[in-house]
Z-matrix of the N, CA and C atoms (Angstrom, degrees):
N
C 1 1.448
C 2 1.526 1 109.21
N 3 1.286 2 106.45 1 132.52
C 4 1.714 3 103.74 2 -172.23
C 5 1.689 4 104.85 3 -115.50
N 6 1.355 5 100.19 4 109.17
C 7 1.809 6 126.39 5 165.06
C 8 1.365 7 109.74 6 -76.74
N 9 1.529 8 107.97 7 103.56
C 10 1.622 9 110.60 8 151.08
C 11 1.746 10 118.55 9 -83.43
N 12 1.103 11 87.13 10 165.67
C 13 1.811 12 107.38 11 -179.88
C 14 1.310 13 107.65 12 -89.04
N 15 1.321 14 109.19 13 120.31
C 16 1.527 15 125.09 14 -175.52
C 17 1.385 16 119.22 15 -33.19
N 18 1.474 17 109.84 16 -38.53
C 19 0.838 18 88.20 17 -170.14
C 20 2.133 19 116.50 18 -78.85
N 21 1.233 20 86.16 19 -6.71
C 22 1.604 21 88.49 20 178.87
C 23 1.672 22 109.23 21 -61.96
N 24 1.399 23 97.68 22 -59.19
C 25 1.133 24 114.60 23 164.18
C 26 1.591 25 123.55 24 -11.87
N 27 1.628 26 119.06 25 -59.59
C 28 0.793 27 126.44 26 -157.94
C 29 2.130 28 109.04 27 -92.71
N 30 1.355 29 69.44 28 -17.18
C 31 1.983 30 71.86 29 -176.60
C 32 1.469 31 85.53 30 -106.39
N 33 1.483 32 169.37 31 0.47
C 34 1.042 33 139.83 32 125.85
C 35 1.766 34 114.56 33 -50.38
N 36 1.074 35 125.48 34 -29.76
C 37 1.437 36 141.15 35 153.36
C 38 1.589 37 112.68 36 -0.85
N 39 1.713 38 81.32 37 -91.07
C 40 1.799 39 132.79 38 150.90
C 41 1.270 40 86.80 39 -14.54
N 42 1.540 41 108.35 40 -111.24
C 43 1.045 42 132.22 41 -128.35
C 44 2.021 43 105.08 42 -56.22
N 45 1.293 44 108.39 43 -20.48
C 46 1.332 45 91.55 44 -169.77
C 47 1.754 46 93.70 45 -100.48
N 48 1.396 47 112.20 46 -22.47
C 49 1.583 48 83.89 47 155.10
C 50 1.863 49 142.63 48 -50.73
N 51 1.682 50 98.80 49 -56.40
C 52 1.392 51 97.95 50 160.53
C 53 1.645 52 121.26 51 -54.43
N 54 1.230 53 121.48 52 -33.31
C 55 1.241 54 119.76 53 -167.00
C 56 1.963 55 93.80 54 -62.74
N 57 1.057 56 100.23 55 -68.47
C 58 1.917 57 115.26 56 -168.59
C 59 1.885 58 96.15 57 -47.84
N 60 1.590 59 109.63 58 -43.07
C 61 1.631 60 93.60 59 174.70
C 62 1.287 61 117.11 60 -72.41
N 63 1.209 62 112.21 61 -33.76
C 64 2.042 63 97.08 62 172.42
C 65 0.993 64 130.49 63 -44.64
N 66 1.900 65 106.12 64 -46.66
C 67 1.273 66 106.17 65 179.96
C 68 1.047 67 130.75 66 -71.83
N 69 1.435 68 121.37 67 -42.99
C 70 1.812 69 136.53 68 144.73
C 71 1.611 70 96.60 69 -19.56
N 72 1.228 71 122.02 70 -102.35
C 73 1.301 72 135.66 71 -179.98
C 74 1.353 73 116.22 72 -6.17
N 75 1.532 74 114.83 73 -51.79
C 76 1.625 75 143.20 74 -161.60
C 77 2.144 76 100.92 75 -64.82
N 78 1.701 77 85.05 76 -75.96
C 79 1.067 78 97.34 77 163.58
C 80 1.621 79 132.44 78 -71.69
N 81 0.998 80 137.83 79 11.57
C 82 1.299 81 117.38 80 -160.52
C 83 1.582 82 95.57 81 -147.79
N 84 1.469 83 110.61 82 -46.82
C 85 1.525 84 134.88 83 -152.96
C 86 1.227 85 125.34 84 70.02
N 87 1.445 86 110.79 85 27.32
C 88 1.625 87 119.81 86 -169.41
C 89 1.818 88 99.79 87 -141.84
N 90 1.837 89 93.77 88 142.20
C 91 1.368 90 83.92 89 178.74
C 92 1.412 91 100.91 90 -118.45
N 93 1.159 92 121.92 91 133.47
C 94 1.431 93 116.90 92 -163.31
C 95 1.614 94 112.77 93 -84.43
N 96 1.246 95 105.72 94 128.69
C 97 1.682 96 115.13 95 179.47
C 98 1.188 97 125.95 96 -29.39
N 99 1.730 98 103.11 97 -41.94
C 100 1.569 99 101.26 98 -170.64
C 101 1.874 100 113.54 99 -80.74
N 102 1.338 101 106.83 100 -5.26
C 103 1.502 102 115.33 101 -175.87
C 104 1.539 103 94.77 102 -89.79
N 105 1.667 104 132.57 103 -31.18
C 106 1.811 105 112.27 104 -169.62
C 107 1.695 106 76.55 105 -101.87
N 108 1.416 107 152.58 106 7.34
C 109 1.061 108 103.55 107 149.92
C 110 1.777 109 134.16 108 -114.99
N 111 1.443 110 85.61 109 4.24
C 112 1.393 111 94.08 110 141.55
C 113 1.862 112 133.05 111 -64.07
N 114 1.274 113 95.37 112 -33.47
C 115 1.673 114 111.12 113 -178.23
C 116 1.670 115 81.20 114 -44.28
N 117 1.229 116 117.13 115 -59.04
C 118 1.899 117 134.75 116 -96.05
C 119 1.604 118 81.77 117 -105.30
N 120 1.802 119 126.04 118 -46.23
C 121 1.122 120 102.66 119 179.15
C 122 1.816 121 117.47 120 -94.47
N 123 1.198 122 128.62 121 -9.38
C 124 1.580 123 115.62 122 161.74
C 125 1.912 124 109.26 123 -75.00
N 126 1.357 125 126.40 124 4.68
C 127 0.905 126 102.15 125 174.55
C 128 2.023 127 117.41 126 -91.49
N 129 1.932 128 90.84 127 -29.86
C 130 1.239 129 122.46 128 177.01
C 131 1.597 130 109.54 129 -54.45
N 132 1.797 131 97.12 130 -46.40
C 133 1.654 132 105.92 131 -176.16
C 134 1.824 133 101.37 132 -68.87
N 135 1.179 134 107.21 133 -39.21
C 136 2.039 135 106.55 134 -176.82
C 137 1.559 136 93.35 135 -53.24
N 138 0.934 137 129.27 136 -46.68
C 139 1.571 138 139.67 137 -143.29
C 140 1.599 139 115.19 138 -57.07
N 141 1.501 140 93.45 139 -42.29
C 142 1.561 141 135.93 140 -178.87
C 143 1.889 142 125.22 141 -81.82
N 144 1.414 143 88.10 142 -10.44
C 145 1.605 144 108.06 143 175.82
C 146 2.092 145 98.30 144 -73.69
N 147 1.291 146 95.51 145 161.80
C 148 1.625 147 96.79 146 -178.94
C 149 1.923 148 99.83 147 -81.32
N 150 1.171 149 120.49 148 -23.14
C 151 1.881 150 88.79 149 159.69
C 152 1.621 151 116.18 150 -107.05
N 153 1.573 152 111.80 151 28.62
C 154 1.414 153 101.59 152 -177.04
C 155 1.697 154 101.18 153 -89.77
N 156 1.386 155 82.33 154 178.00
C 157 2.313 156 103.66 155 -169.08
C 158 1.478 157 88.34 156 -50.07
N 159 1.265 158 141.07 157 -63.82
C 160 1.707 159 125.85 158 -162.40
C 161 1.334 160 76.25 159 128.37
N 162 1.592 161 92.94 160 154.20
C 163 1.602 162 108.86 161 174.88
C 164 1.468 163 116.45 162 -73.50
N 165 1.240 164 114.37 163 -40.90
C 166 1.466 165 127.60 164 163.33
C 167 1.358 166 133.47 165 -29.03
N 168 1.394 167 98.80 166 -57.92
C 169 1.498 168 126.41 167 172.58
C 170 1.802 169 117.60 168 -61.46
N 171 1.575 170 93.82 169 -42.55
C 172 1.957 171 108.98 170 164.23
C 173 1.481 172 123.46 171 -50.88
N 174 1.328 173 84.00 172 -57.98
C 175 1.326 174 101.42 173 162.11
C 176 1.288 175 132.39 174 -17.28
N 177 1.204 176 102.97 175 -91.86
C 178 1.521 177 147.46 176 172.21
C 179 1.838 178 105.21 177 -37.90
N 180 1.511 179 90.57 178 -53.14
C 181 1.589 180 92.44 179 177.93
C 182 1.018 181 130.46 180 -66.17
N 183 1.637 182 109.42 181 -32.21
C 184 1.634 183 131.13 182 173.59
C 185 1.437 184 100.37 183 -57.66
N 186 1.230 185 126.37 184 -63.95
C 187 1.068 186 142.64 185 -167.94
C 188 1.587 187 111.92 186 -46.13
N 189 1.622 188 111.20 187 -63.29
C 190 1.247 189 116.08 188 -179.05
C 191 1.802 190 116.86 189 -62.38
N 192 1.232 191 117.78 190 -32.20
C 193 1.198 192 123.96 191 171.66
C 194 1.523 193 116.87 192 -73.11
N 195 1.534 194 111.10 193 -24.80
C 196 1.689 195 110.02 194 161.45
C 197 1.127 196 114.84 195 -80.95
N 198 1.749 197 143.97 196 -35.66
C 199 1.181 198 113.52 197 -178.93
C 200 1.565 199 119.82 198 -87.04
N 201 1.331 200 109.89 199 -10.29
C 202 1.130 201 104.59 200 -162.91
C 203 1.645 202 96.00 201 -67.33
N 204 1.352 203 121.55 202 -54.95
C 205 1.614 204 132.29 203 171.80
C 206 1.212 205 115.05 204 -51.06
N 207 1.300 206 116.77 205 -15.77
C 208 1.794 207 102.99 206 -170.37
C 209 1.584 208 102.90 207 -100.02
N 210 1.794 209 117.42 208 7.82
C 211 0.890 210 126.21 209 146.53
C 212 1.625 211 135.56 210 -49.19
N 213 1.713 212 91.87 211 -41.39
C 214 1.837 213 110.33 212 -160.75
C 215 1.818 214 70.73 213 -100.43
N 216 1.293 215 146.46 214 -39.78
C 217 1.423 216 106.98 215 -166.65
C 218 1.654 217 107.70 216 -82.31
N 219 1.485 218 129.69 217 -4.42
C 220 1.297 219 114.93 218 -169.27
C 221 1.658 220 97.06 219 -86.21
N 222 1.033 221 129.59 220 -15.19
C 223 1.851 222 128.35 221 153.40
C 224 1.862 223 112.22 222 -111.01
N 225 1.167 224 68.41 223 61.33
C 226 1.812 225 97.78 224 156.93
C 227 2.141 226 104.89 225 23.03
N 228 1.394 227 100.97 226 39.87
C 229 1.608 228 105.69 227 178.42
C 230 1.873 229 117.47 228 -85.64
N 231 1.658 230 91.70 229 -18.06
C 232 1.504 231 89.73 230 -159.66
C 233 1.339 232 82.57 231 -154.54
N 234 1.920 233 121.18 232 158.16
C 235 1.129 234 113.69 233 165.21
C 236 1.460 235 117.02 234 -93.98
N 237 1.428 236 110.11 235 -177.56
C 238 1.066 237 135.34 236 171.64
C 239 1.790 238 111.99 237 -30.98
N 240 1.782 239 92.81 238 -51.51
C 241 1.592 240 87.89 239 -151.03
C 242 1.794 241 92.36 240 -92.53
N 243 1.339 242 120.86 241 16.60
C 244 1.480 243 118.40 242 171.33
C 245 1.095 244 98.29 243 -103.05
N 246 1.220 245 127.32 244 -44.98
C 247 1.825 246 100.86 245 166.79
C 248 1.675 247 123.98 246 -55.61
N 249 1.402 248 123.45 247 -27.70
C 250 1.004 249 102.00 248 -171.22
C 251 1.901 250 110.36 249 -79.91
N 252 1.197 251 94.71 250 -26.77
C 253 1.450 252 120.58 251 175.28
C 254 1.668 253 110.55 252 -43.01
N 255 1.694 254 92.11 253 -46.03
C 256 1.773 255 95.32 254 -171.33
C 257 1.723 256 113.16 255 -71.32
N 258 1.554 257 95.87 256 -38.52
C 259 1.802 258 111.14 257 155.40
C 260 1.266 259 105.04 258 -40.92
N 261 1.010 260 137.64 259 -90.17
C 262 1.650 261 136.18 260 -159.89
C 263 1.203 262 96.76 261 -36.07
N 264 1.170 263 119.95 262 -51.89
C 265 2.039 264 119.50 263 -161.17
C 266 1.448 265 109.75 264 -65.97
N 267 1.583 266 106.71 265 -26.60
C 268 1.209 267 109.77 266 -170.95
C 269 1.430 268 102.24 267 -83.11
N 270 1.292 269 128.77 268 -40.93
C 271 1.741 270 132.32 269 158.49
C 272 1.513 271 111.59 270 -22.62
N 273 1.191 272 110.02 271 -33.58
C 274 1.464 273 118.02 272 -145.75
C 275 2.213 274 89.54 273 -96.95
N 276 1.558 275 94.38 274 -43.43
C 277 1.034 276 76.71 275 -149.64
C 278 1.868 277 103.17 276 -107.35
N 279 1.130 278 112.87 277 -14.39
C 280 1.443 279 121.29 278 151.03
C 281 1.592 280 117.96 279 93.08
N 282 1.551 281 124.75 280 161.05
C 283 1.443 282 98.00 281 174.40
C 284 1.186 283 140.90 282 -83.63
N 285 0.748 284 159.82 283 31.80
C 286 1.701 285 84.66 284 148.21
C 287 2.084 286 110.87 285 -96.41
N 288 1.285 287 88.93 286 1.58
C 289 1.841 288 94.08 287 -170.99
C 290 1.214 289 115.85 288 -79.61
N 291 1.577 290 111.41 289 -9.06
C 292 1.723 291 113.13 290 170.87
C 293 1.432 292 104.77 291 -34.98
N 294 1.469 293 100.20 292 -78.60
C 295 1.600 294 145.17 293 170.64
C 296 1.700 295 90.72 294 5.86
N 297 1.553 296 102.15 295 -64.76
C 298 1.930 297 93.06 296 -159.02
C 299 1.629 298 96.75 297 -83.55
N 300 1.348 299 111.03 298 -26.87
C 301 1.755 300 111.50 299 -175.48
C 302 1.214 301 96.90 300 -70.04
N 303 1.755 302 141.79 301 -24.38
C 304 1.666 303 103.69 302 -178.58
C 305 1.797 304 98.01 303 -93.75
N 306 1.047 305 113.94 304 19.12
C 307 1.978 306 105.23 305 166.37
C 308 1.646 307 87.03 306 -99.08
N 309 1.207 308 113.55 307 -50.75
C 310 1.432 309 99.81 308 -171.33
C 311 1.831 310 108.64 309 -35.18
N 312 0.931 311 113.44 310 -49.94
C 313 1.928 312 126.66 311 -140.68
C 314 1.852 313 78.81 312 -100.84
N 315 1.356 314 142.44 313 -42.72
C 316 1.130 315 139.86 314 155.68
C 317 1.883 316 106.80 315 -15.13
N 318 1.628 317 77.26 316 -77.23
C 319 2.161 318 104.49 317 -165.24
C 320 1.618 319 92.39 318 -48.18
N 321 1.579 320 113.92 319 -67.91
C 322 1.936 321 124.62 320 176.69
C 323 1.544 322 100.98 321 -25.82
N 324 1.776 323 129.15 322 -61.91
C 325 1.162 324 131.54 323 -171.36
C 326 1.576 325 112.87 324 -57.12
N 327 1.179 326 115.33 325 -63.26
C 328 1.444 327 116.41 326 -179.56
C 329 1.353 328 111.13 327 -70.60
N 330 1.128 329 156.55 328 -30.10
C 331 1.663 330 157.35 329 116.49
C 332 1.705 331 96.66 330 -1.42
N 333 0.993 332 127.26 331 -96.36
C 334 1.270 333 141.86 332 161.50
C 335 1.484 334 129.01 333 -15.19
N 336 1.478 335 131.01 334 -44.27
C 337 0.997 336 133.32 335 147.68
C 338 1.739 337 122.97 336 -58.96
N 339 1.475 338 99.99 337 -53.32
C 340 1.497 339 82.78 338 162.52
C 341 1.225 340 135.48 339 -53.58
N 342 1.562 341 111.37 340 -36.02
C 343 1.635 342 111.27 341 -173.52
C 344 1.906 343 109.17 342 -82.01
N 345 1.206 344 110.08 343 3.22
C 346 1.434 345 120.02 344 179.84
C 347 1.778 346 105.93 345 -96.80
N 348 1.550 347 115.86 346 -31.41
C 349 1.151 348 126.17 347 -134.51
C 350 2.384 349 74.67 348 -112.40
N 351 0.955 350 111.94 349 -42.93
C 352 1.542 351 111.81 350 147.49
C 353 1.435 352 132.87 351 -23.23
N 354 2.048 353 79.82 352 -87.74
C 355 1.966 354 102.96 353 -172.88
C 356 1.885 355 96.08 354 -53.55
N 357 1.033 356 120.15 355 -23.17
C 358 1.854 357 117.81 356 -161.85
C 359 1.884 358 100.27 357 -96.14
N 360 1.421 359 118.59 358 -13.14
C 361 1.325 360 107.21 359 163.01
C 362 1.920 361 98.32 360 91.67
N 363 1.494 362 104.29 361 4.62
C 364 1.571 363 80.19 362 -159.83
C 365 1.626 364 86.33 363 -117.33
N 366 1.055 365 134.07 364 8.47
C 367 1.478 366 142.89 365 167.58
C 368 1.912 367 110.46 366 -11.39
N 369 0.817 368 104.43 367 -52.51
C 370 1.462 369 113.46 368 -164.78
C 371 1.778 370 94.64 369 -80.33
N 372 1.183 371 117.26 370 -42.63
C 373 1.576 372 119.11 371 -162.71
C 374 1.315 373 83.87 372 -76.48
N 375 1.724 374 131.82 373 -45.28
C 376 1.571 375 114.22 374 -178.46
C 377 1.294 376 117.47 375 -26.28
N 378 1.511 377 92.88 376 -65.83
C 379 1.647 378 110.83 377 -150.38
C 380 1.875 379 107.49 378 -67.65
N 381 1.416 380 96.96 379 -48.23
C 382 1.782 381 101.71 380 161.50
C 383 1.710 382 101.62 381 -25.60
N 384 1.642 383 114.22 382 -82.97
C 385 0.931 384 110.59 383 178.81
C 386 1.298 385 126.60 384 -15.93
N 387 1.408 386 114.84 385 -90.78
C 388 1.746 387 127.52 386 170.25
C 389 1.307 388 113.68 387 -10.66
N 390 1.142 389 107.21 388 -68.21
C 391 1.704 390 112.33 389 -168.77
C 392 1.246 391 100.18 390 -69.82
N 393 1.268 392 129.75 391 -26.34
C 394 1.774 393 112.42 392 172.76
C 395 1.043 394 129.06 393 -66.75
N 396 1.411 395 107.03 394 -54.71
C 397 1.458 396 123.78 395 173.32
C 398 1.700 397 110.28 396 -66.53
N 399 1.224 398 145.18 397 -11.97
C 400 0.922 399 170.75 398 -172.08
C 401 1.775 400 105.52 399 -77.20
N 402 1.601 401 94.89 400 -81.05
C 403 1.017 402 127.79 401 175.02
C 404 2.002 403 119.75 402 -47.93
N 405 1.645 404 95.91 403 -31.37
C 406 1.243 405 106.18 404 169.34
C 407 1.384 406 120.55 405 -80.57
N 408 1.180 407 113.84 406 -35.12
C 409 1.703 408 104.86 407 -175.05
C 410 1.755 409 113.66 408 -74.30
N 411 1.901 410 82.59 409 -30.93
C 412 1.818 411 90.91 410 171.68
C 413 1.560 412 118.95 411 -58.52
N 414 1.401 413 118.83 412 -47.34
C 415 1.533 414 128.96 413 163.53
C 416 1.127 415 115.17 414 -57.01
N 417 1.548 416 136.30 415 -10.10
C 418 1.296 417 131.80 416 166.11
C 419 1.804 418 117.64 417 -109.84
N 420 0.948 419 91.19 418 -2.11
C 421 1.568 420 105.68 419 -170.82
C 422 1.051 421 120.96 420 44.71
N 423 1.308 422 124.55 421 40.90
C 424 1.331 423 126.23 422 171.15
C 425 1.496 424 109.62 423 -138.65
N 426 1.204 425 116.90 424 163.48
C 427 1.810 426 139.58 425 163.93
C 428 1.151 427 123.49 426 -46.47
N 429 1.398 428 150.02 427 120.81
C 430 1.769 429 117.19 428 168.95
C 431 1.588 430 100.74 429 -68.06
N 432 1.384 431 102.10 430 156.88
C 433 1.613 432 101.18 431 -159.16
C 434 1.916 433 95.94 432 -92.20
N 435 1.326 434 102.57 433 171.73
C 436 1.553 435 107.37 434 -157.83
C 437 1.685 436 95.13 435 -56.73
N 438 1.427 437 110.93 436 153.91
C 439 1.396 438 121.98 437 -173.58
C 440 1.088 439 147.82 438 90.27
N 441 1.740 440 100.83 439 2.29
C 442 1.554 441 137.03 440 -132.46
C 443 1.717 442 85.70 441 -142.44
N 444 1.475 443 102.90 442 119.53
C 445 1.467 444 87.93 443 162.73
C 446 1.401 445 125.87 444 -80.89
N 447 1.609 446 115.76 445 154.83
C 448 1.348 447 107.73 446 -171.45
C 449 1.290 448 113.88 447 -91.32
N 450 1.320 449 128.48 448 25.54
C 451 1.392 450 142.75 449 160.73
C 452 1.373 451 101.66 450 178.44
N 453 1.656 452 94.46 451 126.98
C 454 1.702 453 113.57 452 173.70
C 455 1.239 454 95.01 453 -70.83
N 456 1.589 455 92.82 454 154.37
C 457 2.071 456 125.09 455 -158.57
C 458 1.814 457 90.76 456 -89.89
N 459 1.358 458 85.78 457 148.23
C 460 1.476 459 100.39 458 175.44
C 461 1.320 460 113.51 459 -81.77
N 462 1.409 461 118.95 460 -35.26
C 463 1.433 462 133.28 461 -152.93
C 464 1.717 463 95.58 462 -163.30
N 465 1.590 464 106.08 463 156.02
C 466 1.430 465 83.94 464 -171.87
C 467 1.611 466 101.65 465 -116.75
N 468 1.069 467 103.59 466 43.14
C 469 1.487 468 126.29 467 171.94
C 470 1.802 469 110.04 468 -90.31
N 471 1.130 470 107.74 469 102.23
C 472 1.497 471 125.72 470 169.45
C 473 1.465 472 115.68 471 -71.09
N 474 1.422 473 97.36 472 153.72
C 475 1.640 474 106.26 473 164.60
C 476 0.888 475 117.11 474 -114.95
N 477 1.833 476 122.25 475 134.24
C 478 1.386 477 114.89 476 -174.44
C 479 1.736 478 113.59 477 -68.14
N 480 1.243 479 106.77 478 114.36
C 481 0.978 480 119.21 479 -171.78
C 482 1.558 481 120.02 480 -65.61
N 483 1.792 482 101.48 481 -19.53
C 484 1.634 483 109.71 482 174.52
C 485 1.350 484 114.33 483 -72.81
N 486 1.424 485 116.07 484 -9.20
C 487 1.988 486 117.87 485 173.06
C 488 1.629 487 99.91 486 -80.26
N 489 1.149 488 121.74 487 -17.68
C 490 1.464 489 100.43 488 -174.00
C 491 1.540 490 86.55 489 -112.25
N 492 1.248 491 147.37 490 19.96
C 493 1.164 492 132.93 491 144.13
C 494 1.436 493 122.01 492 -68.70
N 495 1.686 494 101.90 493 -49.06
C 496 1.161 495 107.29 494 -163.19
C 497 1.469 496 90.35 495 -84.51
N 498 0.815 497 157.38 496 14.49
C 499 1.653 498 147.92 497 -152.97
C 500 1.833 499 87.63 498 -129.55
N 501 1.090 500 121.83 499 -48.52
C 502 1.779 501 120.77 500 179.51
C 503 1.859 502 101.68 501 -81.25
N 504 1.152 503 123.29 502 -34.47
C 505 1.450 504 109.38 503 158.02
C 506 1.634 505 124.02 504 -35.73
N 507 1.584 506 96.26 505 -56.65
C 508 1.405 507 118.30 506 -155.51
C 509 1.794 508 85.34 507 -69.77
N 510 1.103 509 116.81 508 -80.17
C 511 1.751 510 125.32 509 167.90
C 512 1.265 511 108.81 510 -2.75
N 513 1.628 512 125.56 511 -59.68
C 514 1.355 513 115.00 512 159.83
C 515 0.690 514 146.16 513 -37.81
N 516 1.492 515 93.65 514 -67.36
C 517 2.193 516 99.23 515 -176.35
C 518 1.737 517 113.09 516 -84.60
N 519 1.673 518 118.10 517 13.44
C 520 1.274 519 114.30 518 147.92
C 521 1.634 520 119.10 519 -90.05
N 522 1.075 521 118.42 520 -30.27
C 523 1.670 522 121.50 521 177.87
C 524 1.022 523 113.16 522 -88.58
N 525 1.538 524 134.10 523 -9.89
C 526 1.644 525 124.88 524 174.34
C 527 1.437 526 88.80 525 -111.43
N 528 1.519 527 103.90 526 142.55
C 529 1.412 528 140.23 527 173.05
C 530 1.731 529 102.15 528 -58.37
């Protein structure tokens, strides 16, 4: 009988969660509920093992990886099911390391948009965009208020936002020891 070490365990976990949301994501643009809360409770259940992160720590991670995103979905940056998505990861991966994994998956996103905003030819109309809409809230000095995207879409072609999750996950747990 062959025993792995939890912690393998737990980032094969991972990994086939992000893997199954990309492709969902890829194809569909939807990540289906029952896959981040499946993520959400074997990561909760690892957590609770005598060498897992502590429930506390799950917690915490879930947590920090939901508000920070439920920032970018209350101006319409990201959906629904990538925040909950970024929660699960954060289950997985606990605090205080959320913290550098949502800059990681941040840096992956904006990396990613550019190289989308490229491969699609419309690069230049992006950035037009940005600075307008940009430029407008600055000339008004105010926020668009929650619900409001914080810059109108160029195209209404999305990026799966679960490749630059899983791509700033992955970024992590290759650059930290």
């Amino acid at each position: 009988m062959l025993i792995l070490p939890l912690e393998l365990v737990s980032v094969l976990a991972l990994s086939v969660l992000l893997s199954l949301a990309i492709w969902h994501d890829w194809r569909m643009r939807k990540i289906p509920n029952t896959l981040v809360l499946w993520g959400g409770l074997t990561a909760l259940c690892l957590s609770l093992t005598p060498r897992g992160i502590g429930i506390e720590a799950a917690l915490l991670g879930g947590m920090t990886g939901f508000l920070v995103f439920l920032l970018l979905y209350l101006f319409k940056m990201v959906g629904a099911g990538d925040v909950k998505l970024i929660a699960a990861v954060g289950l997985f991966v606990g605090w205080p390391d959320m913290a550098n994994v949502c800059v990681a998956i941040l840096l992956a996103g904006g990396l990613l948009a550019i190289g989308w905003g490229l491969w699609a030819s419309n690069m230049a109309t992006v950035l037009k965009n940005l600075r307008a809409g940009l430029m407008q809230h600055i000339g008004a000095g105010q926020w668009p208020s929650i619900g409001q995207p914080l810059i109108h879409q160029v195209t209404s072609e999305r990026v799966p936002y679960a490749l630059a999750v899983g791509l700033g996950t992955v970024a992590y747990y290759v650059v930290t020891p």
